[in-house]
N, C-alpha and C positions, 0 to 999 in steps of 0.2 A: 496527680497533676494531669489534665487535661490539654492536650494542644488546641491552637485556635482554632478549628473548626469544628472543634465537639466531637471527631470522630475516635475511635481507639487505635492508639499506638500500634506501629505494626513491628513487627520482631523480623531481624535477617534471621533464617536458618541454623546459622551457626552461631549465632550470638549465645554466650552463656548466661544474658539476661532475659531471654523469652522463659513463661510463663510455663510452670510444669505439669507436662500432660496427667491426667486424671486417670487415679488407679483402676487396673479391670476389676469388676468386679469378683469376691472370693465365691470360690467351685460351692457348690451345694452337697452336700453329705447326708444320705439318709441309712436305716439303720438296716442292716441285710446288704450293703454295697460291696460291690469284690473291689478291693483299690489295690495297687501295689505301691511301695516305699521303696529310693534307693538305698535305705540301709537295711532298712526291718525283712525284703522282700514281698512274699502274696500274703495277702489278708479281708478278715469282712469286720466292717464296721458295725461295732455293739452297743454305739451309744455317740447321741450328739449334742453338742453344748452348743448353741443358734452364736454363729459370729464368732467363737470361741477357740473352738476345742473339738476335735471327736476322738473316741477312743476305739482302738482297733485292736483284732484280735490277731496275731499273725500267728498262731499255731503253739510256738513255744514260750509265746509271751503274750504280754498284752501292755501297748501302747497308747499313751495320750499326747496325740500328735494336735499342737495349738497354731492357728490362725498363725501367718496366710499358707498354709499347708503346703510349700515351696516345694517339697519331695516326695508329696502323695500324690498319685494319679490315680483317679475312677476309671477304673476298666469297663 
């Protein structure tokens, strides 16, 4: 619904009716990257699934950490 003047609704700041901001974009992962995890610790990524997934190597394992990679950081 439209108000009379055609214009768009404007939202107060703190209303819990405004309009939800748009996600960041997801990190890019390519394969050779040194990344660290808060649980896994240091590792290099061996494989990436585009949007997905990528899989990391941390030493004594090996992890498939999926989209939106909340605990991996590219060093």
């Amino acid at each position: 619904m439209k108000s009379a003047s055609g214009a768009p609704r404007r939202h107060l700041p703190t209303s819990p009716f405004k309009p939800p901001l748009p996600a960041p974009p997801l990190e890019q992962y390519s394969v050779d990257d040194r990344v660290s995890h808060d649980r896994y610790g240091l590792g290099v990524v061996i494989g990436v699934e585009e949007g997905a997934a990528v899989l990391v190597d941390f030493g004594s394992r090996q992890e498939r950490i999926t989209a939106p990679y909340a605990k991996l950081v590219k060093l």
